[in-house]
C-alpha atoms as a printed R data frame, in Angstrom:
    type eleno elety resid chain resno      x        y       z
1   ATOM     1    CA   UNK     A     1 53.426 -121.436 -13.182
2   ATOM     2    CA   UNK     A     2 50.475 -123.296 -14.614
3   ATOM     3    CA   UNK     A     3 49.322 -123.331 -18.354
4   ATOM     4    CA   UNK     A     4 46.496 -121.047 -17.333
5   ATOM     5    CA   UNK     A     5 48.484 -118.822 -15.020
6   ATOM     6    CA   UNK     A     6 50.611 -118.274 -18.357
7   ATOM     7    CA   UNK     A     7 47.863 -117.444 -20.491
8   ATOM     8    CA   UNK     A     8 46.692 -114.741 -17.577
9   ATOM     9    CA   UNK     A     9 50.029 -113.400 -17.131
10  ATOM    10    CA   UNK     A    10 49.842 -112.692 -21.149
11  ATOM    11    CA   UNK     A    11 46.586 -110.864 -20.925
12  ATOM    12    CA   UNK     A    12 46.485 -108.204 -18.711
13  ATOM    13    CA   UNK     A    13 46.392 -105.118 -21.290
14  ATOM    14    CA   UNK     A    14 43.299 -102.521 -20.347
15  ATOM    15    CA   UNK     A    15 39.861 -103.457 -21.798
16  ATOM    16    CA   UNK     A    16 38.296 -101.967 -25.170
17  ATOM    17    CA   UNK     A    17 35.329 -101.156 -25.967
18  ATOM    18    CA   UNK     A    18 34.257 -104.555 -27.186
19  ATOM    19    CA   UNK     A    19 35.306 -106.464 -23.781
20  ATOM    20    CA   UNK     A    20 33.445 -108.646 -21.817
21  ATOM    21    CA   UNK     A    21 33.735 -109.056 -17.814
22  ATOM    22    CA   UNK     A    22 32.654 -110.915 -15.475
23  ATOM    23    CA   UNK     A    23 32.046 -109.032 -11.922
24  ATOM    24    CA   UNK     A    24 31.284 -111.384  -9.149
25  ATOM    25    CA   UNK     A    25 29.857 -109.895  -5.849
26  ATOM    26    CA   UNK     A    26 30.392 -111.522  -2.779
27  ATOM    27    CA   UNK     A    27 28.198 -110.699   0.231
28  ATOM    28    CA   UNK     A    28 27.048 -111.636   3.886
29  ATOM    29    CA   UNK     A    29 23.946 -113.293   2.869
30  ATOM    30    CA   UNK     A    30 24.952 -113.448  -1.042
31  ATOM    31    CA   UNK     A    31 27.441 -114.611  -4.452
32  ATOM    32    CA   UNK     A    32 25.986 -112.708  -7.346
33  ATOM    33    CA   UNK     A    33 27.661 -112.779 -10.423
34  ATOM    34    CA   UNK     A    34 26.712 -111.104 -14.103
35  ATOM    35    CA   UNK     A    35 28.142 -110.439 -17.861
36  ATOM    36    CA   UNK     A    36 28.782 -106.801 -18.152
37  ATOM    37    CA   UNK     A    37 29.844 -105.157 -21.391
38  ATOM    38    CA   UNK     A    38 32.599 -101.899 -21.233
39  ATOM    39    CA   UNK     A    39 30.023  -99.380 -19.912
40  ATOM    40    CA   UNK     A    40 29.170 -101.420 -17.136
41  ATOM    41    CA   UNK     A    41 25.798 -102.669 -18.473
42  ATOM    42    CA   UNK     A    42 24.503 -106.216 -17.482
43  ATOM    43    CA   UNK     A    43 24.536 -108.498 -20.606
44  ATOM    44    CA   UNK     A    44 23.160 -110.969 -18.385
45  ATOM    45    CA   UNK     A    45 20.541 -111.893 -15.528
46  ATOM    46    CA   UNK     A    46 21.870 -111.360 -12.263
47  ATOM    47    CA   UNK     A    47 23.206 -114.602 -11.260
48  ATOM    48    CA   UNK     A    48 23.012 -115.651  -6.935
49  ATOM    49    CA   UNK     A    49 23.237 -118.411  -4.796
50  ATOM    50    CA   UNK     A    50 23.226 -117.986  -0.499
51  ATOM    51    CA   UNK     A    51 26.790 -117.792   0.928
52  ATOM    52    CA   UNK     A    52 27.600 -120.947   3.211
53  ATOM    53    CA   UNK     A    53 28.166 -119.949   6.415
54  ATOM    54    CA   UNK     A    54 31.168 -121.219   7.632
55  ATOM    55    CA   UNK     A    55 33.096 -120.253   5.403
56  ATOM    56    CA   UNK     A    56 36.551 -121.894   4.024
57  ATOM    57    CA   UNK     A    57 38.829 -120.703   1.024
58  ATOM    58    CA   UNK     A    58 38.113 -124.041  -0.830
59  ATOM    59    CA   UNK     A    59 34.722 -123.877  -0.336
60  ATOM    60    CA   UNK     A    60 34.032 -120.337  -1.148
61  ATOM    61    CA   UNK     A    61 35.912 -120.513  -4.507
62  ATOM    62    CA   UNK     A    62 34.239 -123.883  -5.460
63  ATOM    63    CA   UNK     A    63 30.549 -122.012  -5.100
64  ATOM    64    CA   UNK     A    64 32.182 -118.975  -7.053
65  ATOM    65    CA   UNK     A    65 32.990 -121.665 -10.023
66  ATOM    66    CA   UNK     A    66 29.858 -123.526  -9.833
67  ATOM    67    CA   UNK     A    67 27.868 -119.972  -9.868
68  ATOM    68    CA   UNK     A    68 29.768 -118.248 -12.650
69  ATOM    69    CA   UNK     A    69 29.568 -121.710 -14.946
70  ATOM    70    CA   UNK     A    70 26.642 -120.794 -16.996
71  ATOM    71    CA   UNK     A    71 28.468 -117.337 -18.304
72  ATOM    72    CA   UNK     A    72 31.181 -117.102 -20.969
73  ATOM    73    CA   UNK     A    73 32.953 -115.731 -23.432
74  ATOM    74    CA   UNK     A    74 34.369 -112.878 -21.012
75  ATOM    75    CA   UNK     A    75 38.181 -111.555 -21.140
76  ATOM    76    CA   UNK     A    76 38.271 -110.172 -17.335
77  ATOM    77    CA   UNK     A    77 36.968 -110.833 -13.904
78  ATOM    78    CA   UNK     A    78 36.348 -108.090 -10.817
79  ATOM    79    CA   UNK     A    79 35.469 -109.613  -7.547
80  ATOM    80    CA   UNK     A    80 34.219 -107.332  -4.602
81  ATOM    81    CA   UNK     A    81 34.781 -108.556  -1.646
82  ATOM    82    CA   UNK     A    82 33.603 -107.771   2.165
83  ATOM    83    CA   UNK     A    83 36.542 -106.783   3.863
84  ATOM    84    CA   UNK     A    84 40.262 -105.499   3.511
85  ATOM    85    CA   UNK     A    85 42.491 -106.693   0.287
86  ATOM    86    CA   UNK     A    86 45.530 -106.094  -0.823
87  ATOM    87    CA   UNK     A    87 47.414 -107.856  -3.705
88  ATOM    88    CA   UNK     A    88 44.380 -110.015  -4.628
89  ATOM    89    CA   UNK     A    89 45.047 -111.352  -0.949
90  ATOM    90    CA   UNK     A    90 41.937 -111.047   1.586
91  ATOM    91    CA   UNK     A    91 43.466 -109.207   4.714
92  ATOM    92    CA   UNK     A    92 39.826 -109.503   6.514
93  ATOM    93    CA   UNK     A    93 36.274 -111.132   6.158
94  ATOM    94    CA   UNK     A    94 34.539 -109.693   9.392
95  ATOM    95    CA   UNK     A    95 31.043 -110.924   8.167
96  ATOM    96    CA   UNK     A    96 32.470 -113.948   6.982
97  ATOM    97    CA   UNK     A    97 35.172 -115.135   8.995
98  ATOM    98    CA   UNK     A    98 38.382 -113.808   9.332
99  ATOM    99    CA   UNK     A    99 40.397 -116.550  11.180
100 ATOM   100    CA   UNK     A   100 39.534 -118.450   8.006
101 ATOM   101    CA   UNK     A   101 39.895 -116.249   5.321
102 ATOM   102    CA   UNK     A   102 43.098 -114.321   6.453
103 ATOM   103    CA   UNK     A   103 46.034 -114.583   4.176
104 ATOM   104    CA   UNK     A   104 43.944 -116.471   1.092
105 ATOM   105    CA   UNK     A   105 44.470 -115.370  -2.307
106 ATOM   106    CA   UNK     A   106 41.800 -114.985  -3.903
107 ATOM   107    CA   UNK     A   107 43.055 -113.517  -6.712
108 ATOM   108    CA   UNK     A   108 45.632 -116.427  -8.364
109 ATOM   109    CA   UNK     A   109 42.824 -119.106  -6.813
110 ATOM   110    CA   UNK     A   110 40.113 -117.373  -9.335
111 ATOM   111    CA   UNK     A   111 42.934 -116.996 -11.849
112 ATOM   112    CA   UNK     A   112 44.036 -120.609 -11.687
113 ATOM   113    CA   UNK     A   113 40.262 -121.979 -11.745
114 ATOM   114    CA   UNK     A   114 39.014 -119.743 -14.083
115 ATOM   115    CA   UNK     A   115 42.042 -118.959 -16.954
116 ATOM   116    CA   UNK     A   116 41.608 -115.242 -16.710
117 ATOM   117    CA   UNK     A   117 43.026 -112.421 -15.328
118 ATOM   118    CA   UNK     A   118 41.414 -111.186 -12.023
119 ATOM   119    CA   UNK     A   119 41.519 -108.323  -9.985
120 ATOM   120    CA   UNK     A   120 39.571 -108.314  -5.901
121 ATOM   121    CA   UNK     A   121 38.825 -105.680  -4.519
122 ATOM   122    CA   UNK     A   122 36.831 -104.596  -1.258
123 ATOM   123    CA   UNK     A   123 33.125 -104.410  -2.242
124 ATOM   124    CA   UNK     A   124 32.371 -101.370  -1.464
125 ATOM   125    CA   UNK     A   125 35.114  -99.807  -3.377
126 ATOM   126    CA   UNK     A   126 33.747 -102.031  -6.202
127 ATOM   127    CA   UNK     A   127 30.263 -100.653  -5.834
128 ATOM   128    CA   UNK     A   128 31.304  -97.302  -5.759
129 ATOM   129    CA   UNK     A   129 33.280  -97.359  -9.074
130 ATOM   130    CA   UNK     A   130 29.655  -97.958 -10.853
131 ATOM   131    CA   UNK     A   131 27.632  -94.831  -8.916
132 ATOM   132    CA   UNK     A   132 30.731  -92.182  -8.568
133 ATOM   133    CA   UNK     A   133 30.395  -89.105 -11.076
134 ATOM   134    CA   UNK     A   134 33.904  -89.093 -11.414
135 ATOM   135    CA   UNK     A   135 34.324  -85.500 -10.072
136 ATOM   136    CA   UNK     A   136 35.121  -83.700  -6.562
137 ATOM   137    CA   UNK     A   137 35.333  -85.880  -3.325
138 ATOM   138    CA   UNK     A   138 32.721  -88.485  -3.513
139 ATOM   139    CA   UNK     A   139 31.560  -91.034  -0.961
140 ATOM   140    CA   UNK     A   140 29.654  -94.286  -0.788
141 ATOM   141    CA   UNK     A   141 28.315  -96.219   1.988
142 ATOM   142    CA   UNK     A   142 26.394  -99.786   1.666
143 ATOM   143    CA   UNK     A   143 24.150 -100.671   4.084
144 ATOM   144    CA   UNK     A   144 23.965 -104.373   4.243
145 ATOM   145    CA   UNK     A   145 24.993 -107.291   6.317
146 ATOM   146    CA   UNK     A   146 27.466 -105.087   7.444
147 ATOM   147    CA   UNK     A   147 28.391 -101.461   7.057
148 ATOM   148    CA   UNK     A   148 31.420 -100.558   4.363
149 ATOM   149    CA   UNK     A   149 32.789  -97.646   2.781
150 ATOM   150    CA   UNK     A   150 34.794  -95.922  -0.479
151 ATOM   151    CA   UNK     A   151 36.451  -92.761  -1.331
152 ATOM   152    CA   UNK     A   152 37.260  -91.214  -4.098
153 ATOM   153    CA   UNK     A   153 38.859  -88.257  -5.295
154 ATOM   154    CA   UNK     A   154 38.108  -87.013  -9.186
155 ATOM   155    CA   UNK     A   155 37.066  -90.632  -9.853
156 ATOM   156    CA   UNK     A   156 40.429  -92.012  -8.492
157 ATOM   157    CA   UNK     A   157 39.911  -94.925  -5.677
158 ATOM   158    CA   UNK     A   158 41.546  -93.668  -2.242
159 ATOM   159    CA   UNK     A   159 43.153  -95.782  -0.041
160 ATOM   160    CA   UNK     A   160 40.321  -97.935   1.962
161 ATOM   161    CA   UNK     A   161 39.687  -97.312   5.291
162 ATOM   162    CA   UNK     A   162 37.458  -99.724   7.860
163 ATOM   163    CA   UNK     A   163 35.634  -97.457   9.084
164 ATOM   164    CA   UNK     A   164 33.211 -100.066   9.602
165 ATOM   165    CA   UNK     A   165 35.523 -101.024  12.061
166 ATOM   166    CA   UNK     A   166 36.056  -97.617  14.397
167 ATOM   167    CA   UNK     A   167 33.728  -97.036  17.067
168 ATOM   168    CA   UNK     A   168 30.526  -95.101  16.162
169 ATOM   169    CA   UNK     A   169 27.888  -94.627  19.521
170 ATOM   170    CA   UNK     A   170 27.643  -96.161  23.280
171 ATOM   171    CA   UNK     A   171 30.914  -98.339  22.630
172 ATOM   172    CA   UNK     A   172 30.124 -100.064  19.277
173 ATOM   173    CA   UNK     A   173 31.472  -99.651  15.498
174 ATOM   174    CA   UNK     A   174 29.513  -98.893  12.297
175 ATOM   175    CA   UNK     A   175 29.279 -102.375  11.401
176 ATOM   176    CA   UNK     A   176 27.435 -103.075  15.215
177 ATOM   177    CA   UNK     A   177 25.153 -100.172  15.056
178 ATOM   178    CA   UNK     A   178 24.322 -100.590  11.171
179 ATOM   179    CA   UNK     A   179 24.738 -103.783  10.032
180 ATOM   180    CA   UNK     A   180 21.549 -105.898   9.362
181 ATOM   181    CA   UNK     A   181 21.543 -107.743  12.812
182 ATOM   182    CA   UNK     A   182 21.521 -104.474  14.454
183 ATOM   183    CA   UNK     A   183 18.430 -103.029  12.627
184 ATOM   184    CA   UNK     A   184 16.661 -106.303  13.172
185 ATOM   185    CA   UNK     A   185 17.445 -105.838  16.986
186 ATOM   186    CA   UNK     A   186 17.088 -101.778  17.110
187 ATOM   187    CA   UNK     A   187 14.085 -101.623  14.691
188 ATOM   188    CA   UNK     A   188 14.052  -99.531  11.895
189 ATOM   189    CA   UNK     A   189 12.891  -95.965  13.544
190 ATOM   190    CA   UNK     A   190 15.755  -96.586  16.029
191 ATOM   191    CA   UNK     A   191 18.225  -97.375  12.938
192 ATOM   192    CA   UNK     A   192 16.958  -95.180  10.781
193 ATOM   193    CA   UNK     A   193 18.020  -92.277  13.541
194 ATOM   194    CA   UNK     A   194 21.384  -94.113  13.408
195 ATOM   195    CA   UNK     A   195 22.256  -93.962   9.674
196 ATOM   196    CA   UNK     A   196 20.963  -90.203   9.653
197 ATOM   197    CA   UNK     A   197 23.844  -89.626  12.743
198 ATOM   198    CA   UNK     A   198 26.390  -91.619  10.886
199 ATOM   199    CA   UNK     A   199 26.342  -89.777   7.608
200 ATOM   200    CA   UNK     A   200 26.441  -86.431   9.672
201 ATOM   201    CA   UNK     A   201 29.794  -87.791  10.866
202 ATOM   202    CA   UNK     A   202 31.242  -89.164   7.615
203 ATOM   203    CA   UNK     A   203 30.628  -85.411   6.759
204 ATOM   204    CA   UNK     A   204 32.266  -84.300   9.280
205 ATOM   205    CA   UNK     A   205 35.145  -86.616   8.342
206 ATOM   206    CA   UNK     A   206 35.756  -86.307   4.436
207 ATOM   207    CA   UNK     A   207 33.741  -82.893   3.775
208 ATOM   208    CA   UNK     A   208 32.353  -84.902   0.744
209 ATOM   209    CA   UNK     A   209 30.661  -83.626  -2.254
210 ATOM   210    CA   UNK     A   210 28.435  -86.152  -2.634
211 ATOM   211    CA   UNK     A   211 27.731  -89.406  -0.984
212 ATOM   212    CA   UNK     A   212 25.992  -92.473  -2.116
213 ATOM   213    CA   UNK     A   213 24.225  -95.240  -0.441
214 ATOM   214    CA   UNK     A   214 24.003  -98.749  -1.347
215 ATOM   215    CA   UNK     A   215 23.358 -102.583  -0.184
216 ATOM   216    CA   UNK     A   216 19.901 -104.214   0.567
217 ATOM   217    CA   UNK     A   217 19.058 -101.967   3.559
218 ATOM   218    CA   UNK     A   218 19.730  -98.996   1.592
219 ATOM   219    CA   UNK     A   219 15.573  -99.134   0.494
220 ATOM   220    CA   UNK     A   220 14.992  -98.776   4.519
221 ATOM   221    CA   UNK     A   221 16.283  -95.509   4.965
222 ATOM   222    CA   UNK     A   222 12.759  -93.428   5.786
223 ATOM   223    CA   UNK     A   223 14.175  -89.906   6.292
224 ATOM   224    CA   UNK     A   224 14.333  -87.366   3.308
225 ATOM   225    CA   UNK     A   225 18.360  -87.001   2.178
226 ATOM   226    CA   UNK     A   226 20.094  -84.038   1.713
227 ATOM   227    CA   UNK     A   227 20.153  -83.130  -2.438
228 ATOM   228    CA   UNK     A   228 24.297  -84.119  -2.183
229 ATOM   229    CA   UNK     A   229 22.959  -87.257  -0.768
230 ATOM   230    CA   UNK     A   230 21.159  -89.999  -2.565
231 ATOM   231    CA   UNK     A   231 20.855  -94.058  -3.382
232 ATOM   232    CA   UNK     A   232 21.848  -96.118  -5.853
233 ATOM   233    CA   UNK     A   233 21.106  -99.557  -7.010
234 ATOM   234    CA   UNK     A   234 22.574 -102.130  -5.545
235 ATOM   235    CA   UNK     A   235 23.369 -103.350  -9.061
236 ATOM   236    CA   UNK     A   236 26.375 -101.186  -8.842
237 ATOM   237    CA   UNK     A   237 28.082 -104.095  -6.893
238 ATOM   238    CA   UNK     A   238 28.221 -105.927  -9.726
239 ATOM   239    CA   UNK     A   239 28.117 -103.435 -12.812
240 ATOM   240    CA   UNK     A   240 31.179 -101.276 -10.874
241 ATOM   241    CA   UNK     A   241 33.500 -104.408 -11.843
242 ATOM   242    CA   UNK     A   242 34.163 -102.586 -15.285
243 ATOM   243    CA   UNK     A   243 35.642  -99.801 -13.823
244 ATOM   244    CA   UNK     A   244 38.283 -102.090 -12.688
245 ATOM   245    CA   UNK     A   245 39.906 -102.586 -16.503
246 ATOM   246    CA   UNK     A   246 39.324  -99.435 -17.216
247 ATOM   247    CA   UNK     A   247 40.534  -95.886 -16.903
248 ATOM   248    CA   UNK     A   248 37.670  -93.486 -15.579
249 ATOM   249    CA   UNK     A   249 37.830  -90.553 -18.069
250 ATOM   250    CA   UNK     A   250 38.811  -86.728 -16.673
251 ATOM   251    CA   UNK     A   251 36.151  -85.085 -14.958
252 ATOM   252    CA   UNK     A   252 34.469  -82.288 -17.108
253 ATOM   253    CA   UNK     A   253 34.730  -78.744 -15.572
């Protein structure tokens, strides 16, 4: 174990009130990183640099270090990233490259490079810890480069399914139907009639209480949402990395 992997393994205690964090979002088309402060506020400009396409381990935590340079002075770091993973380890990358990616711990690679503790998880998950209530079953769904999804149940993070990854219509997942490729190819009528089928079947599926949408496409949506249906700012990508060292209070009744 390395002198920094020490000084990690001593500080892994919850935040307080007065912590800083850095929450890096990685993306498709995009690394974003900010400062945020306990609530989940930026403290910072929204850092972001293109993501290299291909992409390798090395090179994808080199651009994370050369993006996050200019910020300091945080305790913690939450990562959400596009794809399954488990243990800080990425399981898949299917908008970045999962023959490369596969296996790659992101987590102690951050950790080492950085000297702080780190936690990675999948980016919509991370997104979804910023724009939840905290109460009933609650869904989000980010329309972006790809398509991804979160569940949670009285604030607590389910298990995450791909989704993405299941077929949706005429042979194709989520991701093919309404990812950003596909609404470039479809047009944005033809997508828009997609998204508005899709979230009829993820009701169908959980029964949510409310559902949230989120990424860059989320602004194209052009049909009027059901009131237990609405977006959210794609800053929750980054601000939702608080959640992540931090306990989400109880639910009022």
């Amino acid at each position: 174990m390395t002198s920094k992997q020490q000084s990690v393994a001593k500080s892994t205690e919850q935040a307080g009130p007065d912590t800083r964090i850095l929450a890096i979002d990685i993306g498709g088309s995009g690394l974003k990183a900010a400062l945020l402060d306990y609530e989940g506020e930026m403290m910072t400009d929204r850092l972001r640099v293109e993501t290299p396409h291909p992409l390798k381990p090395d090179l994808l935590v080199e651009k994370l270090v050369a993006l996050v340079e200019p910020l300091s002075d945080y305790s913690y770091v939450s990562v959400g990233f596009p794809g399954v993973v488990r243990n800080g380890k990425i399981v898949t990358a299917p908008n970045l490259g999962t023959d490369n990616l596969k296996g790659f711990d992101l987590r102690a690679a951050l950790e080492e490079r950085l000297g702080k503790p780190v936690r990675v998880v999948n980016d919509a998950d991370m997104q979804g810890l910023g724009a939840i209530e905290g109460k009933g079953v609650e869904m989000v769904i980010t329309l972006g480069t790809g398509f991804g999804t979160a569940l949670f149940v009285d604030g607590q993070l389910g298990p995450h399914l791909e989704i993405a990854h299941v077929p949706f219509r005429k042979g194709q997942t989520f991701d093919k139907q309404l990812g950003d490729k596909a609404m470039k190819k479809a047009g944005k009528k033809e997508w828009n009639a997609r998204v508005k089928k899709a979230l009829d079947v993820l009701r169908t599926l959980t029964t949510f209480d409310k559902l949230y949408i989120g990424g860059g496409n989320a602004k194209n949506i052009s049909f009027k949402l059901p009131k237990d249906i609405k977006i959210v700012s794609n800053d929750f990508g980054v601000r939702g990395g608080a959640w992540l060292w931090r306990e989400r209070e109880e639910p009022e009744e």
